[in-house]
N, C-alpha and C positions, 0 to 999 in steps of 0.2 A: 837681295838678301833679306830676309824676314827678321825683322827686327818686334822689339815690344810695342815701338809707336806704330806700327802698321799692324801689329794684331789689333790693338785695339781700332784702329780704324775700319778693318775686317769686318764683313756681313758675318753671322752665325757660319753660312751655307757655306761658306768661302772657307774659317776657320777650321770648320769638321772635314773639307777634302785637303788642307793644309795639314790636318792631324794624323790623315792618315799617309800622308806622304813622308811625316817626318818619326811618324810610329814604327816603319819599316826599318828608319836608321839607328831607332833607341833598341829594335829588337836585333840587329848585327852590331851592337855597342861593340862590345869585347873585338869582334874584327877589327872594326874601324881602332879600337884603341893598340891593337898589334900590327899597325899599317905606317908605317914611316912617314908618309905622305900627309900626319896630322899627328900633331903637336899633342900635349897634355893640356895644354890652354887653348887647344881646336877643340876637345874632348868636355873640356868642362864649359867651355861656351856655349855648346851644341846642348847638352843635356841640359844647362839653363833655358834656353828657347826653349827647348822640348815644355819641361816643369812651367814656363812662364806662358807657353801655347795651352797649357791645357788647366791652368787655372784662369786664365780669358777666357776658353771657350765655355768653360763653364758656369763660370759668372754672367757669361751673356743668355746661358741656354735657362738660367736661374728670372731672366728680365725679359723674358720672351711675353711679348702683346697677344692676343688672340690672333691678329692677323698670319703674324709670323707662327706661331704653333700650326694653324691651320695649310701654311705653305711647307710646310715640313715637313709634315707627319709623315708624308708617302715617300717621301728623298733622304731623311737622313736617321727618322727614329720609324720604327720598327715596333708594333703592337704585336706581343708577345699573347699566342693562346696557350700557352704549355700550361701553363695554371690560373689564364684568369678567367672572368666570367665572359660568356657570348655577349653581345650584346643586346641586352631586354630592355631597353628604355620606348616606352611606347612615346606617340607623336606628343602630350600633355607634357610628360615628360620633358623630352627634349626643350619643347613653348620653355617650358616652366625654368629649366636650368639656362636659356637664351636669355630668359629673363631678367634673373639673377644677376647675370653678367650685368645688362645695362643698369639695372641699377646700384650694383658693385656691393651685390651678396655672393659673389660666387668664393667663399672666403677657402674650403676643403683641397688641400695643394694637390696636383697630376705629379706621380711620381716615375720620375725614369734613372735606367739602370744607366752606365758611364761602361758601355761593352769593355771597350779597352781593359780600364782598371778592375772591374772584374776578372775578367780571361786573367790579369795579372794574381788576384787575389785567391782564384783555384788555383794557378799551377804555384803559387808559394805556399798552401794551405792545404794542398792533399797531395796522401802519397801518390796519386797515380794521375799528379802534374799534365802536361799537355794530351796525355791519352784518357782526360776523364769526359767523362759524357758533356755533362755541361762545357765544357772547354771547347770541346768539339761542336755544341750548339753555337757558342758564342762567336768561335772563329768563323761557323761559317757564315752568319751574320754581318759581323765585320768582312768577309771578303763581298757576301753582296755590296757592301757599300756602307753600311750604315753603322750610326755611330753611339746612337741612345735606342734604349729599350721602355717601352712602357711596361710599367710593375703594377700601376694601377691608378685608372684611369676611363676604362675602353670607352663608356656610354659616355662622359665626356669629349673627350677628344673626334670621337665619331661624330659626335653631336655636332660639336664647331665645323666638322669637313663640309656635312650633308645641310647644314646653316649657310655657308658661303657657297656651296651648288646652287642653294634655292630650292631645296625640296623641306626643309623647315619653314617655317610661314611665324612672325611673331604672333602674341596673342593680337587682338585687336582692341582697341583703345577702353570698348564700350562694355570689354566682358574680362579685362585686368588691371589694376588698378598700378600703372608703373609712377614708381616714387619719381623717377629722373620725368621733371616737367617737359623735355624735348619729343618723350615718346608718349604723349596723351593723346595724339591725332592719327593714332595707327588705324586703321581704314581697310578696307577687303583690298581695294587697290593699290596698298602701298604698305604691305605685308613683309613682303620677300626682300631680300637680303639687296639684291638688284633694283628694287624699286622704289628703298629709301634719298631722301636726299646728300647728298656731300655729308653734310652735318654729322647727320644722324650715321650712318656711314663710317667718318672719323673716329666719333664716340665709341662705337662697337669697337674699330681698329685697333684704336689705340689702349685699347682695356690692358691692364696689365694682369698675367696668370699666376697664380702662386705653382712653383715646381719645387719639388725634394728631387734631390739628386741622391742615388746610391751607388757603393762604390767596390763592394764585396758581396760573395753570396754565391755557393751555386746556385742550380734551378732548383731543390729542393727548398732550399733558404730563403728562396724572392716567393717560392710559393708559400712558405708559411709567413710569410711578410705580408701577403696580399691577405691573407686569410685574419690575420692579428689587425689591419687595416680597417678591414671590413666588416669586423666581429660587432660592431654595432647598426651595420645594415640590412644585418636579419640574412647572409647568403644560404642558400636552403642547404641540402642533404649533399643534393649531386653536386653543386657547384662547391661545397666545401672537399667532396672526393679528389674534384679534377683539378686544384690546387695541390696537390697532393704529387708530383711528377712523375710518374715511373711507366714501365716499359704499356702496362696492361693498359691505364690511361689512356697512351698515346695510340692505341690501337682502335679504344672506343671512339675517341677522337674524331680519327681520322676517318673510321668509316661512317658516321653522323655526319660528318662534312661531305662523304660523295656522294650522300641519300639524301641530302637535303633540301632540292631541287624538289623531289615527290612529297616529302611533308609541305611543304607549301604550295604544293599545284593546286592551282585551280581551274576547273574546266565550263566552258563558257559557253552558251547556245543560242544561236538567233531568236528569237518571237516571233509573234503576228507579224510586228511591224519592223520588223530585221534588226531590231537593236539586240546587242548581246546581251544574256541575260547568266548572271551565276547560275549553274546550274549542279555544280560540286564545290564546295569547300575544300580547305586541304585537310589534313589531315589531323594538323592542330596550331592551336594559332600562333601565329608570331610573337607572343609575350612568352609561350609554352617553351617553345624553338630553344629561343633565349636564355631561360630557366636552365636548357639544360635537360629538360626531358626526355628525350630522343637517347640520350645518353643512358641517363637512368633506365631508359628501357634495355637499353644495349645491356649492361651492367646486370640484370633482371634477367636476360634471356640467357647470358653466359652460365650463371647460376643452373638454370633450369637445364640446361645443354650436358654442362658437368656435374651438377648434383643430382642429378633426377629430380625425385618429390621432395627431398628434404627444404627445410624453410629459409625462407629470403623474407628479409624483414632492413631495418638500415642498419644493425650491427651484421649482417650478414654483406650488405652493400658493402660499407664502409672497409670491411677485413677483405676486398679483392683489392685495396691500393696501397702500395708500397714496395718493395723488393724481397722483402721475406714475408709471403702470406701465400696460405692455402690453396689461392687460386691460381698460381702464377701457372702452372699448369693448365690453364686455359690459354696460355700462350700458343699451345702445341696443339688444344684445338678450338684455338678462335677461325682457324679455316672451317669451322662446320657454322658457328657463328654466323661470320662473313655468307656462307652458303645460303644460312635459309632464312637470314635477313635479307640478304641481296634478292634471294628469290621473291620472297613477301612484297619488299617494292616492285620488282618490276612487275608483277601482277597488277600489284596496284595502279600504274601506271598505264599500264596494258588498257584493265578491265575493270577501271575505278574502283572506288571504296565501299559499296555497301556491302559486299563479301566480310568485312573487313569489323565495320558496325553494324551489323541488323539488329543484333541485343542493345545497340547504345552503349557498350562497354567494348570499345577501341583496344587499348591495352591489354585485355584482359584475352579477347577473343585473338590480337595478332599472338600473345603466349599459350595460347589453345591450337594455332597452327603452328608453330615451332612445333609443339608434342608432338602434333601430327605428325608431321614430317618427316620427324626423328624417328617416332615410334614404325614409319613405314618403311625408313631407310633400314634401322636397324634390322626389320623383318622379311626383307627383299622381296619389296614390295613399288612397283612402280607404277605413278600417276602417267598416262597414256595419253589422257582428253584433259587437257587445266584449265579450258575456259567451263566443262562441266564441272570441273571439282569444286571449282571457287564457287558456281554456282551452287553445288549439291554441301559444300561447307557453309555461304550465308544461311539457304535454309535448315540445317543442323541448328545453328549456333540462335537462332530464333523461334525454333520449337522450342531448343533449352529453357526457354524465358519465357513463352506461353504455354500453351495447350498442350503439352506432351499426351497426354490419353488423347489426342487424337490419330497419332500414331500406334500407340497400343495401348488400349484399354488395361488391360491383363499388368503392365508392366509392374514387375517388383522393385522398390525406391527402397534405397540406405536411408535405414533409420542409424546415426552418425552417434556414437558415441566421441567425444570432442576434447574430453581429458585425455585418454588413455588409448586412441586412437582404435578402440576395437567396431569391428562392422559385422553388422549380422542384415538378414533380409529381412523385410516387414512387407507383407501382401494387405493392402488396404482394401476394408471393403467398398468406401466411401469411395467413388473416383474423384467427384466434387472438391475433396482436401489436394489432390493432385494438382488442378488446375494455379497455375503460376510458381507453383511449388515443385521442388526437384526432392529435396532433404528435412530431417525433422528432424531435430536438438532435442535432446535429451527430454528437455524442459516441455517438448512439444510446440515450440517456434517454428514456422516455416522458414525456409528460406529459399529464395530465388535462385536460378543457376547467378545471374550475374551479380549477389549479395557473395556468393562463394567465391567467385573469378577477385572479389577484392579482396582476399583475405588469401597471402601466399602461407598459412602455417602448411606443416607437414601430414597432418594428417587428411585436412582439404584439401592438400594437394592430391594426394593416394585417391584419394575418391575421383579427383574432377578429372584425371588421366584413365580410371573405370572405365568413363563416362565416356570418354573420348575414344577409347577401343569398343567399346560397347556401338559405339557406332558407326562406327566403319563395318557390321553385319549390312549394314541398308543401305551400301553404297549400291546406287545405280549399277550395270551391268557395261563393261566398254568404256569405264572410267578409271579405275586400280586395276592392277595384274600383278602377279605371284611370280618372282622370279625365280627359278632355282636355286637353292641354297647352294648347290656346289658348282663351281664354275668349271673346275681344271676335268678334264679326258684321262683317264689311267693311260699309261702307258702303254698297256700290256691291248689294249684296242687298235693299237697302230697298224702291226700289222693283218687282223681280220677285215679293216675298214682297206690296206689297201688291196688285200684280195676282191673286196668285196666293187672295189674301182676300178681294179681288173690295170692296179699300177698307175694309174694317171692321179694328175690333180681334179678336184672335182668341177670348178670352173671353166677351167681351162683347156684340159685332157691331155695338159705334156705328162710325160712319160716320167715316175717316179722309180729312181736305181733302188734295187734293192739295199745297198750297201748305206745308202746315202736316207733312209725309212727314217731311222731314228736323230740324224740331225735336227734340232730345233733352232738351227738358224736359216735350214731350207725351207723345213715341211713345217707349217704346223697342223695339231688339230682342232676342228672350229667347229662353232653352230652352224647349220643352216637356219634356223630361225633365231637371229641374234638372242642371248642371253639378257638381254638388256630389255627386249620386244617380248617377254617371256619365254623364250624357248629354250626346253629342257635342256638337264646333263644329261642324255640317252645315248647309244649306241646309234640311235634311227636318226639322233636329231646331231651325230657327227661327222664331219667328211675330213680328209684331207685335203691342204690348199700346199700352195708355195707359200712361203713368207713374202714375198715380196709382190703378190698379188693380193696377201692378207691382210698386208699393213695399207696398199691401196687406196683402200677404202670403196673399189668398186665392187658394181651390184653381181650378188650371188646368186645364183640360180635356185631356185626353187625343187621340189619334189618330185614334182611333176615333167620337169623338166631331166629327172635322170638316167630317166629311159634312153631316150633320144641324145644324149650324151656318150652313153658306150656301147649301147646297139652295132 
């Protein structure tokens, strides 16, 4: 029987799988207390242990050493990303806060949430008790197992894990100056966490952490906690968005999180002398990652997807997060989103990143292929060749930003009216003003395509999507095709095409009933040159099939081939 003197004699680790054994019996109280087989003084003994189990456990998670934080973190507390920052601490960083520790500045408390008494404090504090979101985050939290949340904390606590692995290194004696006189002989060889002595070892150990403990809050509430936390660490734009919890959030989230793998690739090539040499960077660096960026783009490209040209700026950011805004309606279509993100990486992946950067303006050029994209889907318009397009799109996107008159001399450039968004054509006689220049300001300032690509107002936008149709005239040949606008066969062709089949399927040659012509769960009508491969909505270019030779997916006969089919 679990008494108070064996709680406190209790590990942490021990207490929180005790908590949640004895959490299931405070959550059927009311049964147990309508159950003959226990007393009113079985009833209020039990709820005492319960109350005297969970201000122990607490009080010990309040006394947690480094050592012990560090054995935990992955078993019983749970680092919450629904609103806090990535983690951006570079390697200095880390030294720096390892540091700290030994010499017992690390004074800024790690704060975690108390699951249990939360999940308790939404369903007593909103009307829509155990069916509200965060409820439903919390519990399923607590059924993995775990019993603290981090609210904020992440670069710390990562910090001590990736410390006690041994891929943090301390500083070295010679290049930091530590107060604690035990670590002045820090050495290239006796760095790492494993290759301190007992001593030194101990010391780290037994470091004790400052924790706050919290004990109410939805997820909205622990995000604006982390945000009030942090309001003197300078968190940027995006990273103050994604404290912010809501549905749109968790969708940017989540897809930065499956694409993340390709912002960080690096691709690596033997030399002369066979050693592997970088020979690609990724796409942006791991402090960026961190930040949040990726996201911000995500955030940027949604904008563009669903507002067209109109302007994206951070009050434009900021208004897609929360449960009532403007954009929530990109919920419905963040699948286009998803689409021509997901496609942008794997290209990249595919056929590396200079496609991607040839102007030096990464961002700006992968939201110049979104337009694309969009603007080709919208227009039924399908890319056929993608290792040529990416190709025939790097070079686009780097004329933009050099020598455009080497392409057309002749060319007429918007002269940009920039208040009032009005455009008229200007024929230069000078081509020389042309060179690095795409646009002229009022004022008579050049600017560069990629001075343009950083400024999303509304009226630069209208122009640099011009730009962008305007160039797709010089697509290569065997790269785009024009799909038919209309997909569906009128009806009233069914039956000339099946005179014209002489009654059969056109694949196949069984035999189509007259009666059974206009069924379209038998017969359909189809391309012979798929719609998708360009081929028309024509009379010439429709046969009849079986449905169940259509939905197949097997190869169709050709034109050529229809002779010799009902001959």
């Amino acid at each position: 029987m679990f008494t108070k003197k064996t709680f406190a004699q209790m590990s942490v680790k021990r207490l929180a799988s005790a908590k949640r054994i004895f959490r299931i019996t405070k959550e059927n109280i009311r049964q147990l207390e309508d159950n003959p087989n226990f007393s009113d003084a079985d009833i209020e003994k039990m709820k005492d242990m319960i109350t005297s189990l969970d201000i122990t456990v607490n009080d010990k998670i309040k006394e947690l050493n480094i050592f012990e934080l560090a054995e935990l973190k992955t078993d019983i507390i749970k680092l919450c990303q629904e609103f806090q920052s990535n983690f951006r601490w570079q390697l200095k960083d880390m030294q720096n806060y390892i540091a700290s520790i030994i010499d017992g500045q690390a004074l800024t408390a790690i704060i975690f949430g108390d699951i249990e008494k939360i999940m308790i404090s939404i369903k007593d504090g909103t009307p829509e008790k155990t069916s509200h979101d965060s409820y439903k985050f919390f519990k399923k939290l607590k059924d993995l197992g775990y019993v603290y949340v981090v609210i904020d904390g992440n670069n710390r606590t990562t910090t001590i894990g990736k410390f006690y692995n041994d891929e943090v290194p301390l500083f070295e004696s010679n290049v930091y100056p530590y107060q604690h006189p035990e670590f002045r002989n820090i050495t290239k060889s006796s760095k790492y966490y494993s290759q301190l002595s007992t001593d030194l070892r101990d010391h780290i150990d037994n470091t004790m952490m400052s924790i706050t403990l919290v004990e109410s809050g939805t997820l909205e509430d622990l995000g604006k906690d982390f945000v009030k936390v942090n309001s003197q660490i300078k968190l940027n734009d995006q990273e103050m968005r994604q404290a912010n919890v809501c549905q749109f959030g968790n969708k940017v989230r989540a897809l930065a999180e499956k694409w993340d793998p390709v912002f960080r690739k690096k691709v690596y090539k033997k030399n002369k002398k066979g050693r592997d040499v970088l020979s690609e960077s990724p796409l942006w660096t791991d402090q960026a990652i961190g930040r949040r960026k990726v996201e911000e783009l995500i955030v940027t490209i949604s904008n563009v997807l669903v507002h067209g040209t109109a302007k994206v700026d951070k009050g434009t950011l900021d208004k897609c997060y929360g449960d009532n805004t403007d954009i929530l309606r990109s919920n419905k279509e963040f699948d286009r989103v998803e689409k021509f993100f997901g496609k942008i990486m794997q290209w990249r992946d595919k056929y590396g990143r200079d496609f991607l950067d040839s102007n030096k303006a990464l961002q700006g050029n992968i939201i110049d292929l979104v337009w694309t994209l969009d603007y080709l889907g919208k227009n039924n318009y399908k890319i056929v060749d993608e290792k040529r397009f990416i190709i025939w799109f790097g070079e686009t996107q780097s004329l933009k930003n050099n020598d455009i008159c080497a392409i057309n001399p002749d060319r007429q450039i918007r002269e940009f009216q920039c208040t009032k968004g009005e455009k008229k054509l200007l024929k230069l006689e000078d081509n020389e003003i042309l060179k690095n220049t795409v646009w002229m300001a009022p004022d008579g300032k050049p600017f560069s395509y990629v001075e343009i690509q950083a400024n999303l107002q509304q009226n630069w936008n209208e122009l640099r999507l011009e730009i962008i149709k305007d160039s797709l005239k010089n697509v290569p040949d065997g790269i785009i095709i024009e799909k038919d606008a209309e997909r569906n066969f009128p009806i009233s062709w069914r039956y000339p095409k099946w005179i014209e089949q002489k009654g059969r399927t056109y694949s196949t040659g069984e035999l189509i009933p007259l009666i059974e012509l206009y069924n379209t769960k038998l017969y359909h009508m189809d391309h012979v040159i798929e719609h998708a491969d360009g081929g028309s909505t024509t009379f010439e270019n429709c046969h009849l099939e079986s449905s169940e030779y259509n939905q197949s997916g097997k190869y169709k006969k050709g034109f050529d081939e229809i002779a010799v089919l009902f001959d």
